[in-house]
matplotlib code that plots the C-alpha trace (Angstrom):
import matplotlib.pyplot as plt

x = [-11.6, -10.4, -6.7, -7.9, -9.6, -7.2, -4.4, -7.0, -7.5, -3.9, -3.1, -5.6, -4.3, -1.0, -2.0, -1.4, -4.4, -5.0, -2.4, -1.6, -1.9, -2.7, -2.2, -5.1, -4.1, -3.9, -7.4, -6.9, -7.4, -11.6, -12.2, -11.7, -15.2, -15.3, -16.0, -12.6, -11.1, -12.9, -12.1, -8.0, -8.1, -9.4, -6.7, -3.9, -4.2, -1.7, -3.9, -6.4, -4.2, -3.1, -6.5, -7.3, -4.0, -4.6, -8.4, -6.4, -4.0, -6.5, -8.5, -5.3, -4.9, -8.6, -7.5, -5.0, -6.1, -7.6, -5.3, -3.3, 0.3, 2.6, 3.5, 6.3, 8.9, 11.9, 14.6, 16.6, 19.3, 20.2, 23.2, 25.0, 27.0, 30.7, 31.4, 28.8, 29.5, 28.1, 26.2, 25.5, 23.6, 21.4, 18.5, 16.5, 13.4, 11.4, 8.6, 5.7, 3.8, 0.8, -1.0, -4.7, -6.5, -9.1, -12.9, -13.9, -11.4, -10.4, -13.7, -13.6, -9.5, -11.7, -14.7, -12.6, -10.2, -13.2, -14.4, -11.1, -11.6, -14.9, -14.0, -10.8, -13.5, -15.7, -12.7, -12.0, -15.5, -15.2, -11.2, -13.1, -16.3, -14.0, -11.6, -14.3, -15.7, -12.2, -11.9, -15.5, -15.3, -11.5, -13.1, -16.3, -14.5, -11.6, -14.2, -16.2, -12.8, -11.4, -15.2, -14.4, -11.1, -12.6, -15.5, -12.7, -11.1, -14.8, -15.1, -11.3, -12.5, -15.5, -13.1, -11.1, -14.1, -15.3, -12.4, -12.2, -15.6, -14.3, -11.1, -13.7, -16.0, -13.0, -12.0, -14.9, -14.6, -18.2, -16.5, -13.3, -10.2, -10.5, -13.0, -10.3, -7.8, -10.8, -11.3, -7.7, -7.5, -11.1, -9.0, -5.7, -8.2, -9.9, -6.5, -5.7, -8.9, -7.7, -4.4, -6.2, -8.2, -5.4, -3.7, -6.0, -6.3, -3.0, -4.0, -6.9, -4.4, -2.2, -4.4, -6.2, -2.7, -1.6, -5.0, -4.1, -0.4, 0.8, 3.3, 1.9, 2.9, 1.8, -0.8, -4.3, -6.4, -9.6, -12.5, -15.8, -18.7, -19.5, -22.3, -26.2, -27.1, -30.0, -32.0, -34.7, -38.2, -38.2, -34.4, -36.2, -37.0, -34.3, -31.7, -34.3, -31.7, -28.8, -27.0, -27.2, -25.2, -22.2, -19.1, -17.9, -21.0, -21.3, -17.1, -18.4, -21.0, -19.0, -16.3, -18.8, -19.2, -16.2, -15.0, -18.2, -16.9, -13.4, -15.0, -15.9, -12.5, -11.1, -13.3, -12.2, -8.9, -9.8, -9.8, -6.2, -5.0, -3.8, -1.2, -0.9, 2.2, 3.1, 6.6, 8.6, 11.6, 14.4, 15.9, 18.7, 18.6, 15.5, 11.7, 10.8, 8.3, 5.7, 4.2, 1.6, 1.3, -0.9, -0.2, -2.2, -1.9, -2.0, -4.2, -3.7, -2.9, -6.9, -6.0, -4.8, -7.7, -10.1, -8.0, -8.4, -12.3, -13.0, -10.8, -12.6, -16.1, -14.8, -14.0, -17.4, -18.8, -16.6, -17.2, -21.0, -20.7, -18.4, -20.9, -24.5, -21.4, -21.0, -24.3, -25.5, -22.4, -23.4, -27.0, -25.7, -23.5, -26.5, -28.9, -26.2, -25.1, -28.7, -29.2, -26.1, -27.3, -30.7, -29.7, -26.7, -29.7, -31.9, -28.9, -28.1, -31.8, -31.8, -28.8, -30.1, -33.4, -32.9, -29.8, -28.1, -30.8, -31.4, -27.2, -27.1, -30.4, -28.5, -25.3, -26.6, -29.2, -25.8, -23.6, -26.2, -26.8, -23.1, -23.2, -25.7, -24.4, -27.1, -25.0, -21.8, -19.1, -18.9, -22.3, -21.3, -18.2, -20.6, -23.4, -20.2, -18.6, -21.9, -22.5, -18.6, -19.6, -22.9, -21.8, -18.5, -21.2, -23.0, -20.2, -18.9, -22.4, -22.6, -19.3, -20.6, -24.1, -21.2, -19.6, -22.9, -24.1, -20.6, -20.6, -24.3, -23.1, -20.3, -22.7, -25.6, -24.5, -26.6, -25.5, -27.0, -24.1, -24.9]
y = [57.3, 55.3, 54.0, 50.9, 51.3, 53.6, 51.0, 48.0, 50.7, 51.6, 47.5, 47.1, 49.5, 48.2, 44.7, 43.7, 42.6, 38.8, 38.2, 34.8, 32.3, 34.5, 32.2, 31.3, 33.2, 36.2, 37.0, 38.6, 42.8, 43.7, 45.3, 48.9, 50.7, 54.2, 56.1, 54.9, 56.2, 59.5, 60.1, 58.8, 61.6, 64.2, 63.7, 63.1, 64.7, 67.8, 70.0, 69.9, 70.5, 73.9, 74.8, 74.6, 76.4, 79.2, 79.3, 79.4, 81.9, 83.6, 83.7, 84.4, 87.6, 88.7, 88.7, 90.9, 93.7, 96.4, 96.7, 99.7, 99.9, 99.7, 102.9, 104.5, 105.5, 108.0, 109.6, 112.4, 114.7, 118.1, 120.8, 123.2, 122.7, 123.7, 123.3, 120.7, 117.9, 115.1, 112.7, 114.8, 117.0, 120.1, 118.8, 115.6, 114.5, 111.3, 111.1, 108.2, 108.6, 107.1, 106.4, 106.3, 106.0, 107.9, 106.9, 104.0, 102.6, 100.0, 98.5, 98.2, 96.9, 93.9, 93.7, 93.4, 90.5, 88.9, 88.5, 87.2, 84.5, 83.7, 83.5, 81.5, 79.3, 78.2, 77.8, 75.1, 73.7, 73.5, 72.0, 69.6, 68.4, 68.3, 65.5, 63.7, 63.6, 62.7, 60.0, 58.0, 58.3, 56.6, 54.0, 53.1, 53.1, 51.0, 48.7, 48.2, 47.6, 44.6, 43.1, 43.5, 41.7, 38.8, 38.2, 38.4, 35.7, 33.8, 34.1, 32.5, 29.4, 29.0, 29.2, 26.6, 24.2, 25.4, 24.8, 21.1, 20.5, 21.7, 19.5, 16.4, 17.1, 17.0, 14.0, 12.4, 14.2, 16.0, 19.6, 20.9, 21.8, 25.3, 25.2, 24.4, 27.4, 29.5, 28.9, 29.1, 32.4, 33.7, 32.7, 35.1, 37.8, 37.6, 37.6, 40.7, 42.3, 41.3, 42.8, 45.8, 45.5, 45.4, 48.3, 50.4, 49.0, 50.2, 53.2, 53.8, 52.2, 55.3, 57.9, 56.6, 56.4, 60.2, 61.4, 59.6, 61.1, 57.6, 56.4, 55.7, 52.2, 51.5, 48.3, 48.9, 45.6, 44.8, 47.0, 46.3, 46.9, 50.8, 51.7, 52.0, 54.8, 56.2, 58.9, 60.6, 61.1, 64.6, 65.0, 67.8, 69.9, 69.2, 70.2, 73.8, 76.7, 74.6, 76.2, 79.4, 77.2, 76.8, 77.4, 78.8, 81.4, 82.0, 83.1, 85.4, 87.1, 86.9, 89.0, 91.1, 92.2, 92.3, 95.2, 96.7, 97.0, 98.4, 100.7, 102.7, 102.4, 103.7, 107.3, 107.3, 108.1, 111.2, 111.7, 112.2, 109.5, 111.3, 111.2, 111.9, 112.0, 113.2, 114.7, 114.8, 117.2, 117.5, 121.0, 121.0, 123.6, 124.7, 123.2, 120.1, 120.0, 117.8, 118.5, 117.1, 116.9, 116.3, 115.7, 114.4, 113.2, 115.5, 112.8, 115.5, 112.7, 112.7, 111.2, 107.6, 107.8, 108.3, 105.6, 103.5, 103.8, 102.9, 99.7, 98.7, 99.8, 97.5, 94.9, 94.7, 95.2, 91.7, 89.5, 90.1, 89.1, 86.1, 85.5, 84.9, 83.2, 80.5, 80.2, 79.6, 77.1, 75.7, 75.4, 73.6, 70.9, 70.0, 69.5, 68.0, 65.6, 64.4, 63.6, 61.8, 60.1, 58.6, 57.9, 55.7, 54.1, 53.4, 51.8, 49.4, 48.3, 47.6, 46.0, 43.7, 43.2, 42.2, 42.3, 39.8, 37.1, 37.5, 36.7, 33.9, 32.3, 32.7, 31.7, 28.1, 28.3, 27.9, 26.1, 23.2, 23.4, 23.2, 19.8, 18.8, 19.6, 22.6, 25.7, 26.3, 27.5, 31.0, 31.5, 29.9, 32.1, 35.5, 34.6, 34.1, 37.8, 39.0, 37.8, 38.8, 42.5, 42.0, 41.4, 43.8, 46.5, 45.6, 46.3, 49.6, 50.9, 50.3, 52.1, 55.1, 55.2, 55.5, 58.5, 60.5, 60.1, 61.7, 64.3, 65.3, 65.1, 68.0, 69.8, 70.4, 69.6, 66.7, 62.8, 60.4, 57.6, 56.4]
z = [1.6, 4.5, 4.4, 4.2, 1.2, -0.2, 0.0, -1.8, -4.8, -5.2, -5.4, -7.6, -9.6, -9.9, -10.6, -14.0, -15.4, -15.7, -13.2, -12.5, -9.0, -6.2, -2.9, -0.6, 2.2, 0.1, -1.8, -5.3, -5.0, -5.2, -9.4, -9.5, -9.3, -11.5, -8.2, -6.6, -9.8, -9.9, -6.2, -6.7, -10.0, -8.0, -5.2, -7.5, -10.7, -10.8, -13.5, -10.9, -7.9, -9.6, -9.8, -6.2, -5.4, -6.9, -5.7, -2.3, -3.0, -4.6, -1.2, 0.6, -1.2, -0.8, 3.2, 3.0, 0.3, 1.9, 5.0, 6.0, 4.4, 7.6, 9.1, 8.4, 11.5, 11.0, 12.8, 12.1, 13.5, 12.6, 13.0, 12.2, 8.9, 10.5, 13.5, 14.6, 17.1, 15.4, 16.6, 19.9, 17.5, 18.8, 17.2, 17.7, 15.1, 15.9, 13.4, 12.9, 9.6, 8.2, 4.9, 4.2, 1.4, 0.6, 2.0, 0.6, -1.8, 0.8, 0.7, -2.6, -2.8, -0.8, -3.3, -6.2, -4.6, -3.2, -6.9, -8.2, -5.1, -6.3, -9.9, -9.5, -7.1, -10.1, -12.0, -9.5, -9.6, -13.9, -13.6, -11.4, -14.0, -16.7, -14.9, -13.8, -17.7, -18.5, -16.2, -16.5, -20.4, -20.3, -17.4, -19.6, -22.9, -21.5, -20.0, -23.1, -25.2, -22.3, -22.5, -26.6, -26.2, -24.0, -27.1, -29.6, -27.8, -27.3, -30.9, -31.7, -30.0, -32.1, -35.2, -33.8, -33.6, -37.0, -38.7, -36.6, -38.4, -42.0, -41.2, -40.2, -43.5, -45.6, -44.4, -45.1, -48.5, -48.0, -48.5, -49.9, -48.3, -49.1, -46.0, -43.9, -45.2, -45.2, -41.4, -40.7, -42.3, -40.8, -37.5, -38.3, -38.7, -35.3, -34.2, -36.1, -34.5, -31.1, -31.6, -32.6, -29.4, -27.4, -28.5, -28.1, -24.3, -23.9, -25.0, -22.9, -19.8, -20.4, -20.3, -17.2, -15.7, -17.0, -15.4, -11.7, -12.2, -12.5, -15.0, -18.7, -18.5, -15.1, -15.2, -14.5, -12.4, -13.3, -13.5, -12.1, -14.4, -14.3, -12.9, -14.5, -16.6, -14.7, -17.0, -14.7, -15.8, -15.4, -17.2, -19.7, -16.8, -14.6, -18.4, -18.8, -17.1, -16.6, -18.6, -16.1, -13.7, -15.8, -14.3, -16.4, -17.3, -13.3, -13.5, -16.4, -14.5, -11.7, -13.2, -15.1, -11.2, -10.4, -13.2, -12.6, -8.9, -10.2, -12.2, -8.6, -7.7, -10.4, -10.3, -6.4, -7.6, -8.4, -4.6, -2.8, -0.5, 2.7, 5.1, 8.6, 11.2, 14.0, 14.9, 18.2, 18.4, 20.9, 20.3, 22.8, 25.7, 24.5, 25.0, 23.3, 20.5, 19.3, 15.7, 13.7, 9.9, 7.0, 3.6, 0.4, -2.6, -5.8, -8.4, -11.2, -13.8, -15.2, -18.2, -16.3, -14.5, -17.0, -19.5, -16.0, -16.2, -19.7, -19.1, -16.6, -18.3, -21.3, -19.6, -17.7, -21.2, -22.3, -19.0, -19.7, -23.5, -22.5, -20.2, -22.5, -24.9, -22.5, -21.9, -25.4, -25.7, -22.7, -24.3, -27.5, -25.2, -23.2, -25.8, -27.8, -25.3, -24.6, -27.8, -28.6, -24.7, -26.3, -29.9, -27.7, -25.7, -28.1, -30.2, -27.4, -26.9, -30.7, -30.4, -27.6, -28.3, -32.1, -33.5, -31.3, -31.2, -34.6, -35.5, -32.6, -34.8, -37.7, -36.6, -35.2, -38.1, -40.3, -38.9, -38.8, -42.4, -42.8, -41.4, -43.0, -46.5, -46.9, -47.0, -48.2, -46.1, -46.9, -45.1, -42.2, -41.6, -43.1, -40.0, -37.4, -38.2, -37.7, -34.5, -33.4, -35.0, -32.9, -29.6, -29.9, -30.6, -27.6, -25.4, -27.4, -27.3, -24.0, -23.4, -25.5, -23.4, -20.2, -22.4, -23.1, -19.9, -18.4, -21.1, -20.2, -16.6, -16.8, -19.0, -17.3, -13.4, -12.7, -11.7, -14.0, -13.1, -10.2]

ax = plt.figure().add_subplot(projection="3d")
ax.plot(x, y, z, "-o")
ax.set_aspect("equal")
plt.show()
């Protein structure tokens, strides 16, 4: 993201939304778009941040296991016990030592911290689905709930000039003044539902913020309208073996490989680390000397070593059972989540398609008849809550197509918001 564009996001994020005048010189900050968000989360969000860090350190380690311990360097004098002239001693050691382990286990020391780097890698990569899930379900639900709000508010309006034409009827003594209350009090309610609304826009506000490492309370600009759920064609073969690509079943597997790889370390034990040095000595008057030495390890402790085996047998035996577990979860989600993705569209088309001309006929089908004296009022208000209920639907259902889609997303590794 270009500092340009970082610096419109982060204004837009702090303007409050339905700020007022804005001058001319100074245009009002561009909607936030969900990408802007997913990218600010993924840059900001500390969960994530600790994931990544330890992928690094876990890579930093794999670089240094395997090396040579540092060699070892001593100096020594010796004399007599009485009589000696400390520190102008007779006898002069210099000695430089060094440890190697036995053939092979280095190697392996490497393949075992490469596999915790690879591991702590996909880690990274299922921290990183999971936040963008997070953050496109909060962006689309919080969308669909300020588009609720705004139709609430619509709806308020239409009270107020329903309850005008009960006030106008009753003046002409055509209908009772129980019309009137009743439109007063169908107009507290909406603004009940709206308060309603807007709480649970606060809500939404404050786990967006948490998720960006902002404050809870910090105000949140307007969003633009997410993008378009795009379903491919070919989504059943595209979903068949995704579940193989988990993250989390490839860290599994990956650490199914890992023990396995332990395990050969492990019966290398059995084989002695050795040692070798070599010693200069300054013996006084007579010749100097130079010695060289080997020494080895005694692994006599068979029953660690065996205890050290099974462990790491067992835990190969676990990382590949964790492993078809995830998988099979992984199975469920997808086909879970692709269901819940189509029963979500097929509700919105319904909704659109029928259920929202249908209340709009029914509404104006109603509120002439009130006029005219051929309904009473209780129909009027039942046809105006059902084309408030309607059109709230619409834009929850469209917030829940928003939410499948991201939860199909994360599950089986494909980009269906686009």
């Amino acid at each position: 993201m270009s500092q340009f564009k970082a610096v419109v996001v982060s204004f837009a994020l702090a303007a409050p939304c339905g700020a007022g005048v804005v001058s001319a010189e100074t245009p009002p900050p561009s909607p936030l778009r969900l990408a802007e968000v997913v990218q600010l989360a993924l840059a900001n969000n500390p969960g994530f941040a600790a994931a990544r860090f330890e992928a690094e350190a876990a890579r930093a380690k794999a670089d240094k296991v395997g090396a040579l311990p540092n060699p070892m360097l001593s100096f020594g004098v010796m004399d007599r016990a009485e009589g000696g002239d400390w520190p102008d001693s007779e006898e002069k050691r210099l000695m430089l030592e060094q440890k190697f382990p036995w053939f092979g286990k280095r190697g392996l020391q490497r393949d075992v911290a490469t596999r915790d780097a690879e591991g702590a890698s996909y880690t990274v990569d299922a921290a990183r689905l999971g936040l963008k899930r997070r953050v496109q379900e909060t962006f689309f639900e919080l969308h669909a709930v300020r588009q609720s709000i705004a139709i609430t508010r619509d709806e308020e309006k239409v009270l107020l000039d329903i309850a005008e034409i009960a006030r106008s009827l009753y003046s002409t003594g055509s209908r009772s003044q129980g019309d009137v209350f009743g439109a007063e009090s169908e107009t507290t309610l909406i603004k009940q539902k709206a308060i309603e609304l807007e709480a649970r826009e606060k809500t939404l506000v404050a786990e967006l913020n948490v998720l960006l490492d902002r404050k809870a309370d910090t105000p949140v600009g307007a969003l633009a309208p997410p993008p378009e759920v795009r379903v491919p064609d070919d989504l059943s073969a595209r979903l068949a073996g995704a579940s193989d690509a988990r993250p989390e079943v490839l860290y599994a597997r990956t650490m199914a490989d890992r023990y396995g790889i332990e395990q050969k370390l492990m019966e290398k034990e059995s084989m002695p680390d050795y040692q070798l040095g070599v010693e200069y000595r300054s013996l006084g008057m007579d010749e100097d000397m130079v010695m060289l030495t080997v020494g080895i390890d005694l692994p006599i402790r068979r029953g660690s070593i065996r205890a050290g085996i099974r462990e790491s047998v067992l835990m190969r035996e676990s990382s590949l059972a964790a492993a078809q577990a995830a998988a099979r979860a992984s199975e469920l989600e997808i086909q879970n989540a692709a269901i819940a993705l189509a029963a979500a569209q097929r509700t919105l088309r319904l909704v659109q398609s029928e259920l929202i001309p249908q209340a709009q006929s029914r509404f104006k089908a109603g509120e002439a008849a009130y006029r005219n004296g051929k309904a009473d009022f209780q129909e009027l208000l039942e046809s105006q809550r059902l084309l408030l209920a309607v059109r709230i639907d619409e834009a929850m259902t469209r917030g829940e197509v928003g939410k499948q889609a991201a939860r199909l997303e994360q599950a089986a590794g494909i980009d269906l918001i686009k």
